[in-house]
C-alpha positions as CSV (number, residue, x, y, z in Angstrom):
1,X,0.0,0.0,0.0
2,X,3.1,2.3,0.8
3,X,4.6,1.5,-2.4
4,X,1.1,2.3,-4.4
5,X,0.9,5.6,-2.2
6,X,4.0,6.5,-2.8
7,X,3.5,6.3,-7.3
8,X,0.6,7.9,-6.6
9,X,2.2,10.6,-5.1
10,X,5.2,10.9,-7.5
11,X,2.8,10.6,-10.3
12,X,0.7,13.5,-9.2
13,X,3.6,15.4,-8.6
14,X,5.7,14.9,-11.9
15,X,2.2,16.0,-13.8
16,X,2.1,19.3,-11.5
17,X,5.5,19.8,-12.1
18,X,5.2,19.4,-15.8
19,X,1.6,20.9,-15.7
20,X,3.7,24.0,-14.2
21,X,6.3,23.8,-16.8
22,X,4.2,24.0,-19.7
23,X,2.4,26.7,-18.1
24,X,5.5,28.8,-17.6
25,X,6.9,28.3,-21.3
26,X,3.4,29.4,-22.1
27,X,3.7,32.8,-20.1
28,X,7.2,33.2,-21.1
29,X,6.0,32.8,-24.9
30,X,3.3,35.1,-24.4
31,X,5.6,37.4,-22.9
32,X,8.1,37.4,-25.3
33,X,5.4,38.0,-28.2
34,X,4.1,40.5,-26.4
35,X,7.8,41.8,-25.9
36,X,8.3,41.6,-30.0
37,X,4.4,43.2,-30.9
38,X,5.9,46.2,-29.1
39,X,9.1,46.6,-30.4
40,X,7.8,46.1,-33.9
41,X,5.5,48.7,-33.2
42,X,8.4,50.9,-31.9
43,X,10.2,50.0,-35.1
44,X,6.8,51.0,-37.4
45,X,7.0,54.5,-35.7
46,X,10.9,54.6,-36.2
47,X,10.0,53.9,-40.3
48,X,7.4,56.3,-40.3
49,X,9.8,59.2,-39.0
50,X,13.3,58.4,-40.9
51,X,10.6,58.4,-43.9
52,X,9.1,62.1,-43.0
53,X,12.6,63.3,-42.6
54,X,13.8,62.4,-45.7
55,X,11.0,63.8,-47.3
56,X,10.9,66.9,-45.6
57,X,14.7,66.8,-46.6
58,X,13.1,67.0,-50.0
59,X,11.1,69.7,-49.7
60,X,13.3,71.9,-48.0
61,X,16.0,71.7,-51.0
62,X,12.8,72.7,-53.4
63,X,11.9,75.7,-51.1
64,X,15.4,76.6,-51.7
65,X,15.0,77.4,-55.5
66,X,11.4,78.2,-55.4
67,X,10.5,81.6,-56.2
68,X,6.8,81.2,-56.8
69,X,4.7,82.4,-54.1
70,X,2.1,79.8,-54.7
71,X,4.6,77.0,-54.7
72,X,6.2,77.9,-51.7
73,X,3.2,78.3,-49.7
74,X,2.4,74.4,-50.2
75,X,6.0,73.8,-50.2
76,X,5.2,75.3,-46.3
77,X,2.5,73.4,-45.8
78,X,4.0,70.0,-46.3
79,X,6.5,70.6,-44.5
80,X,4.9,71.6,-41.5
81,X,2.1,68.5,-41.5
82,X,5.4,65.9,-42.1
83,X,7.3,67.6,-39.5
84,X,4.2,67.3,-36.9
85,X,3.7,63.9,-38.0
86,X,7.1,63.1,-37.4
87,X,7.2,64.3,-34.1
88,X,4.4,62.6,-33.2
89,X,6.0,59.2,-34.1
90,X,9.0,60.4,-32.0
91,X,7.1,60.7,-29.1
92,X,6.4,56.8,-29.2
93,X,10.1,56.2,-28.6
94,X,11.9,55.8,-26.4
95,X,12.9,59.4,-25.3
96,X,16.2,58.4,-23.0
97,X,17.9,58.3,-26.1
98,X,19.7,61.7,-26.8
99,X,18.7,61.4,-30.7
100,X,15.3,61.2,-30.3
101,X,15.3,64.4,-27.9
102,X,17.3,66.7,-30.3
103,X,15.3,65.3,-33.4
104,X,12.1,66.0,-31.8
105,X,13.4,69.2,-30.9
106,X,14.5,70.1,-34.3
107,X,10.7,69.0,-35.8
108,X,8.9,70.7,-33.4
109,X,10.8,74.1,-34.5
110,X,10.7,73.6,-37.8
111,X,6.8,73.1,-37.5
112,X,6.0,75.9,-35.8
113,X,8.1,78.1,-38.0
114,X,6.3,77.1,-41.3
115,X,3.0,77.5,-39.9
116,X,3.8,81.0,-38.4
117,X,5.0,81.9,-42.1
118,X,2.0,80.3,-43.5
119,X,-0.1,82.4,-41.4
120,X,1.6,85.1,-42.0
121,X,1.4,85.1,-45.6
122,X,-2.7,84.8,-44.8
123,X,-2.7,87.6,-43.9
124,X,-1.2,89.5,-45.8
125,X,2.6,89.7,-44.9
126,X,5.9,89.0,-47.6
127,X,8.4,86.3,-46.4
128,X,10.6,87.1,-43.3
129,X,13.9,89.0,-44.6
130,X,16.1,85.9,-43.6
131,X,13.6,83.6,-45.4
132,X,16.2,82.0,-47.7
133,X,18.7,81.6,-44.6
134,X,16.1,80.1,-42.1
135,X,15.7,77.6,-44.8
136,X,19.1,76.9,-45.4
137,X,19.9,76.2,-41.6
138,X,17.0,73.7,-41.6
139,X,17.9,72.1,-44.7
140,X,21.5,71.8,-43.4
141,X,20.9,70.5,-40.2
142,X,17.5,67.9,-41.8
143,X,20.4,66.6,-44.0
144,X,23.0,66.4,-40.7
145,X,20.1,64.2,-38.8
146,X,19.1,61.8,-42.3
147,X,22.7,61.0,-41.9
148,X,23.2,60.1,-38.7
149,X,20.1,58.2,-38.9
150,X,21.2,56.3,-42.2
151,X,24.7,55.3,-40.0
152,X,22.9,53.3,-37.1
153,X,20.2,51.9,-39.2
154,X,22.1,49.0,-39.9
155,X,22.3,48.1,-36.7
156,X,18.5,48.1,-36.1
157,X,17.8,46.2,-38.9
158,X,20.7,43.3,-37.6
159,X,18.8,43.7,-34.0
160,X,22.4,44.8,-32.6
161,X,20.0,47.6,-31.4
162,X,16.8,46.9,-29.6
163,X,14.5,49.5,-29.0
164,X,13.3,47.7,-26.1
165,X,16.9,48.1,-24.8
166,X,17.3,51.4,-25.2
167,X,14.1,52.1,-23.4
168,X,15.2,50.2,-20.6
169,X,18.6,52.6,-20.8
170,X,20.7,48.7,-21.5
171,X,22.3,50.3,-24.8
172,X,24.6,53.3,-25.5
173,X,22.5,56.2,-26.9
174,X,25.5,59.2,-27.2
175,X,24.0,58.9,-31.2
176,X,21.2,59.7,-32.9
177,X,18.5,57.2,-33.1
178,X,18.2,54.9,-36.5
179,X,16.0,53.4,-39.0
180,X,15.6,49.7,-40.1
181,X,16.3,50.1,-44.0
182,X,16.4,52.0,-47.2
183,X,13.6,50.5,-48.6
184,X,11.6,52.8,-46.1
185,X,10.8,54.8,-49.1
186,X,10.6,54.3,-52.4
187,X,12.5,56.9,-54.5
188,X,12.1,56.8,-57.9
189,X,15.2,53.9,-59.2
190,X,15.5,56.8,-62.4
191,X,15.1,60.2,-62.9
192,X,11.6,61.3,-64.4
193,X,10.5,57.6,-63.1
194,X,7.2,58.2,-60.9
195,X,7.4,62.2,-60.9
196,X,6.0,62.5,-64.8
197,X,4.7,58.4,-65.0
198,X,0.9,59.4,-63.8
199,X,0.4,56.1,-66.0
200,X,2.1,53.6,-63.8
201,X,-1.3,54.1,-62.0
202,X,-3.8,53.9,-64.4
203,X,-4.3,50.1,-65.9
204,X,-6.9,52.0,-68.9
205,X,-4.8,53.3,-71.7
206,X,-5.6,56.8,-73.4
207,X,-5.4,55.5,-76.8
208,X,-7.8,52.8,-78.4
209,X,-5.9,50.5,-80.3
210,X,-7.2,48.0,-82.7
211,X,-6.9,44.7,-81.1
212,X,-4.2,41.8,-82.8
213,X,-4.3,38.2,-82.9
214,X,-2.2,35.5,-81.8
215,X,0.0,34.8,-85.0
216,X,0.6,38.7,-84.9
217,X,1.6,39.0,-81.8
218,X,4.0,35.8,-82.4
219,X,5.4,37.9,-85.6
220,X,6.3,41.2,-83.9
221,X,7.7,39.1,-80.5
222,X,9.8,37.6,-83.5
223,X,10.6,40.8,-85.4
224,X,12.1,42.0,-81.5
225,X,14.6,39.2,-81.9
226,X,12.6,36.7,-78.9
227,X,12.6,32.9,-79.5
228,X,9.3,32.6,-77.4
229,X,6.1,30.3,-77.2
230,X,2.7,31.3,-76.9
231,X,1.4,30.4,-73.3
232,X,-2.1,31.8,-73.0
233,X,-4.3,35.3,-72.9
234,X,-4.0,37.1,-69.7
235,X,-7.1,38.8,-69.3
236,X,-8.5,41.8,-67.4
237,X,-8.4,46.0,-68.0
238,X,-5.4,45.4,-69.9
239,X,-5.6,42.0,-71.9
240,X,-2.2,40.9,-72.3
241,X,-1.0,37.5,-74.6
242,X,1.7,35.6,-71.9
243,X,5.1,34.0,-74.2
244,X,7.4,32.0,-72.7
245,X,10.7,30.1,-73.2
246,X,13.3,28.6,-70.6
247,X,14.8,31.6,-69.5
248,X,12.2,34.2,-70.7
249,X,8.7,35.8,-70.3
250,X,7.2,38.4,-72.2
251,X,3.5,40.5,-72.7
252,X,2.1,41.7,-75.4
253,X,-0.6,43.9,-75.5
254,X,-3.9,42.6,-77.3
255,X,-4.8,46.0,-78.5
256,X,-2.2,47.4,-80.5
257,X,0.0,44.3,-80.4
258,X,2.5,46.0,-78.1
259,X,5.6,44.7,-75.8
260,X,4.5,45.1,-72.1
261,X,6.4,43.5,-70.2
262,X,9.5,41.4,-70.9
263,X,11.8,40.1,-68.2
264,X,14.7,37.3,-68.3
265,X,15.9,35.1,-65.2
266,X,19.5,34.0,-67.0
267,X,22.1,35.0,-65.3
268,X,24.2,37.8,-66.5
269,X,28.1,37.0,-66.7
270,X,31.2,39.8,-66.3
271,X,30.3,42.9,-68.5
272,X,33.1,43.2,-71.5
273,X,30.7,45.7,-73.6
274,X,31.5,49.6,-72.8
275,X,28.4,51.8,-72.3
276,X,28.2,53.3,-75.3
277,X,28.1,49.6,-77.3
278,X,25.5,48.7,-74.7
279,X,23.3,52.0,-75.5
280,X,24.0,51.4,-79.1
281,X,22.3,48.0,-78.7
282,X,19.3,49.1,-76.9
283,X,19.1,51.9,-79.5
284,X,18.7,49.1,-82.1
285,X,16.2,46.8,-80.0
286,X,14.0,50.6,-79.4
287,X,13.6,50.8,-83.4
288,X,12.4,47.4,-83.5
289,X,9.1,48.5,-80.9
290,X,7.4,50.5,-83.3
291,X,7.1,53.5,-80.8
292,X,8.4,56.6,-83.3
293,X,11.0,58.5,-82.7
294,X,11.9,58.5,-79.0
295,X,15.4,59.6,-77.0
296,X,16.9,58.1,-74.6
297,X,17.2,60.7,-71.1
298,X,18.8,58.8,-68.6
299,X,20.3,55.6,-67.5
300,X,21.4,53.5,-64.8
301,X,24.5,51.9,-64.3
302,X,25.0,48.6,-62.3
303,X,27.7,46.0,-62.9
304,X,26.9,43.6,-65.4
305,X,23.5,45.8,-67.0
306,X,22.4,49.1,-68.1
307,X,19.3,50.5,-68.0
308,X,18.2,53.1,-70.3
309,X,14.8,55.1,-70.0
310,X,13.4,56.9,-73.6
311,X,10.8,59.0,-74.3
312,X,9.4,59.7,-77.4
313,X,9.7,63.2,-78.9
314,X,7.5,65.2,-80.2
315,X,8.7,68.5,-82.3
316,X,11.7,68.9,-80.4
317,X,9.8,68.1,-77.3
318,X,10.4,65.6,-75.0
319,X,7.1,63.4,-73.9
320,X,8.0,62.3,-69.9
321,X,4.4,60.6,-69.5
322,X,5.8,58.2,-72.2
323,X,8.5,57.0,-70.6
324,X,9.5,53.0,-71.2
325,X,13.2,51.1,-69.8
326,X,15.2,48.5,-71.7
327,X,17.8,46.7,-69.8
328,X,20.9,45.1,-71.3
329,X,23.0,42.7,-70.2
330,X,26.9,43.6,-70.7
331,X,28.1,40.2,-71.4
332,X,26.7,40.4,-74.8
333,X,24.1,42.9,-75.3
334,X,20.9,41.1,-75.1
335,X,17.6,42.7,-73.8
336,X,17.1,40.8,-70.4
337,X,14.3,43.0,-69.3
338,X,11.5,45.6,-70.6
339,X,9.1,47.7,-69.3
340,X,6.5,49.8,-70.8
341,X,3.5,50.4,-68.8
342,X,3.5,54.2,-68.8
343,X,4.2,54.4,-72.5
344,X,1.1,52.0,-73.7
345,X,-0.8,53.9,-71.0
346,X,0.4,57.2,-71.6
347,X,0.8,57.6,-75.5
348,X,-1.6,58.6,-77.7
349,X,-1.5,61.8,-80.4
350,X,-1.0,64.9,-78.9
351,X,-1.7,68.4,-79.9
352,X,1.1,70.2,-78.3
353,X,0.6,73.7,-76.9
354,X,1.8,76.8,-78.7
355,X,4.9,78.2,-76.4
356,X,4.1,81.6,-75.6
357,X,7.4,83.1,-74.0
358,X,10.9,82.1,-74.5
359,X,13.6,80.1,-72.9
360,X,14.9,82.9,-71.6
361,X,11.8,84.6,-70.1
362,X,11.3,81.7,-68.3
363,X,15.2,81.7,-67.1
364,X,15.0,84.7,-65.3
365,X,12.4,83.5,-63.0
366,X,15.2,80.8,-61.8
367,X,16.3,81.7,-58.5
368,X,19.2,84.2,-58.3
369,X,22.3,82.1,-57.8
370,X,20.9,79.2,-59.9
371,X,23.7,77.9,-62.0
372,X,21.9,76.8,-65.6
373,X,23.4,73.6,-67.0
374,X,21.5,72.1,-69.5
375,X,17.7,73.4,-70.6
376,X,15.0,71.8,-73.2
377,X,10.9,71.7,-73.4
378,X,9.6,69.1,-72.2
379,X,6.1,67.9,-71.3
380,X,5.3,66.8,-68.1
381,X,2.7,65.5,-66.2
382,X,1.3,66.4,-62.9
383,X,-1.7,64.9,-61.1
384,X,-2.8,63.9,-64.6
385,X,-2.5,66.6,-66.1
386,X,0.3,67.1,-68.8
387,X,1.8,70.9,-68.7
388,X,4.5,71.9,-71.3
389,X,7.0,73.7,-69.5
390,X,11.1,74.7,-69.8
391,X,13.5,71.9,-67.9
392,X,16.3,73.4,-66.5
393,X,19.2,71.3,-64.9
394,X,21.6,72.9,-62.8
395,X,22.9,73.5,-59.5
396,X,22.3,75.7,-56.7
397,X,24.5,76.3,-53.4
398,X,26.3,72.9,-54.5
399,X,23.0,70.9,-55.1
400,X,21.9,69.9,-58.2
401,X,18.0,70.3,-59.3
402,X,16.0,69.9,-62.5
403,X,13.3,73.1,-62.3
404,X,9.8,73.0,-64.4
405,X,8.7,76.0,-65.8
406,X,5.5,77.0,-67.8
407,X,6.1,77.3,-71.6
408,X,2.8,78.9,-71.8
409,X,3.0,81.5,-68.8
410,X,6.0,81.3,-67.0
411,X,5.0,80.2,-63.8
412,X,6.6,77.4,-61.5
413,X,5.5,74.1,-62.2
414,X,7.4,71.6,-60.0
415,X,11.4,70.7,-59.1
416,X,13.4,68.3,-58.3
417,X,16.7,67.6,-56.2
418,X,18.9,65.2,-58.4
419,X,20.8,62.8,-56.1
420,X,23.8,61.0,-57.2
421,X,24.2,57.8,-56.2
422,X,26.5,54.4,-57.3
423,X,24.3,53.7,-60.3
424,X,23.9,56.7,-61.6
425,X,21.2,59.3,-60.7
426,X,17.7,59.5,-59.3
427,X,15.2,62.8,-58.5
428,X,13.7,63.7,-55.0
């Protein structure tokens, strides 16, 4: 009877101890998902600063150059909203750290100096006298913080910083705070790439094309130089016919018979073409598209590829809505990727406006100190509506911008800050 007692006993025992063990791996789970909601959520609010700051990073270079009282009064307005909003996601963090105090610091300011300008100009009042300084300082010291936040960033993203850390004061915070990644905003990978491609959001071209059958579809995917198979009819706002081979895919349109999309998975081998062989070759797979006469605006240099972005031109104008890339492969100059979206979305025939002053009317209203480089007319597009205007590239206080003016009556349309980076350029 001792001996059953006694099982009895250990048996009830062993089950409360590992009753009790489950129990705390349980709580300790739940506490360390709990533990990981919040730090995710301290990271969210970390992404959703570093990304106001480098946009009001943006717009602080633009109210540099801008001259147009209209222009800088959004300009203004922006700012101050991203700079509140900012602040506001700095206030979730965890404030022990020194970065996070001065940053806020510097936000709140900069807000309540836009919106007492803002105000201002209400009612009735001209910029402050050291407007263009005040701006400068900010810009300058915007650009200080974006880069202490891109050198720690790193760190976040490897979790060699923890948020939850800091707010318990376990980690070294002499340094500003960081971010988790570059991907926290999407610039444009190419200049004129998302500024002047309204079309990348519309899926309903503006031109009605006659619609093309399969065998002539299969002829002009030949006549590009493909060795491709038909797969099958993609359908939807834009039907698309889907070819194939081993180490291709490609679209064609169904109306208008068009290339899409075309995009290769081989893998590219050491370049041994220069760049201008390489353009020369995407030059001579651009005549094969049918698209008119187009010119190619910018490209992007990587290791082993280039790609080049055209527009089509129109009397001497250059059509940015229109914009398609070709990517070629510097082993041996083969297309390995296409994309034209916001040309088949975009294109269609154009009356273009009379210009009513000249180039250097609209010069003059550049901002004194604005160093001309290159100029043209171009057509733009802005919240879907396409605006003929002067492009001037240059530089200003060391920076370099592209600035949009009206063809038609001078007045500021839009700018840019051109950022250099390893493959080549991209706007802001």
């Amino acid at each position: 009877m001792r001996k059953f007692l006694y099982y009895i006993i250990t048996g009830v025992l062993t089950l409360t101890i590992l009753a009790l063990s489950v129990v705390t791996i349980f709580k300790s789970n739940e506490l360390s998902e709990v533990k990981l909601k919040y730090e995710n959520s301290l990271i969210s609010s970390t992404q959703e600063a570093i990304s106001s700051m480098r946009t009001i990073e943006s717009d602080l270079s633009k109210l540099m150059i801008s001259v147009d009282e209209k222009v800088i009064n959004q300009l203004l307005s922006v700012v101050a909203l991203k700079s509140a909003s900012c602040g506001q996601e700095l206030s979730r963090l965890p404030i022990v750290a020194t970065g996070v105090q001065n940053t806020l610091k510097f936000t709140n300011q900069l807000s309540s100096y836009c919106t007492t300008v803002i105000k201002n100009y209400s009612e009735g009042f001209k910029l402050p006298d050291n407007f263009d300084k005040q701006i400068q300082e900010f810009f300058d010291t915007c650009k200080q913080v974006n880069a202490e936040l891109n050198m720690v960033e790193a760190d976040i993203l490897s979790r060699k910083i923890s948020l939850l850390n800091v707010n318990d004061g376990k980690t070294e915070t002499s340094g500003m705070f960081g971010s988790i990644g570059e991907n926290l905003i999407e610039y444009p990978s190419v200049i004129f790439d998302g500024p002047f491609s309204d079309g990348q959001e519309r899926n309903t071209p503006k031109q009605d094309r006659n619609e093309v059958t399969v065998e002539q579809a299969q002829e002009y995917v030949k006549k590009l130089g493909f060795d491709c198979s038909f797969k099958n009819e993609i359908t939807g706002e834009q039907p698309l016919y889907l070819f194939e081979s081993d180490a291709l895919t490609l679209q064609v349109t169904k109306k208008g018979g068009l290339l899409y999309l075309a995009l290769s998975d081989r893998e590219i081998s050491d370049a041994v073409l220069t760049n201008e062989q390489a353009e020369q070759k995407a030059n001579e797979f651009v005549k094969k598209l049918g698209f008119g006469k187009v010119k190619n605006v910018w490209q992007e240099y990587y290791g082993n590829f280039i790609v080049f972005n055209f527009v089509p031109v129109v009397d001497d104008v250059v059509i940015y809505p229109d914009i398609f890339k070709v990517k070629i492969a510097l082993d041996d100059g083969s297309v390995v990727a296409f994309e034209g979206k916001s040309y088949i979305m975009n294109n269609h025939n154009r009356t273009i406006d009379e210009i009513k002053i000249t180039k250097q009317q609209a010069q003059k209203n550049l901002k004194e100190g604005f160093m001309v480089e290159t100029s043209r007319v171009a057509l733009i597009s802005i919240n879907e509506k396409e605006q003929l205007c002067y492009e001037f590239f240059g530089k200003y206080n060391d920076l370099d911008f592209a600035v949009y003016f009206s063809a038609i009556d001078g007045k500021e349309k839009t700018s840019f800050r051109i950022l250099s980076t390893e493959t080549g350029k991209m706007a802001v």
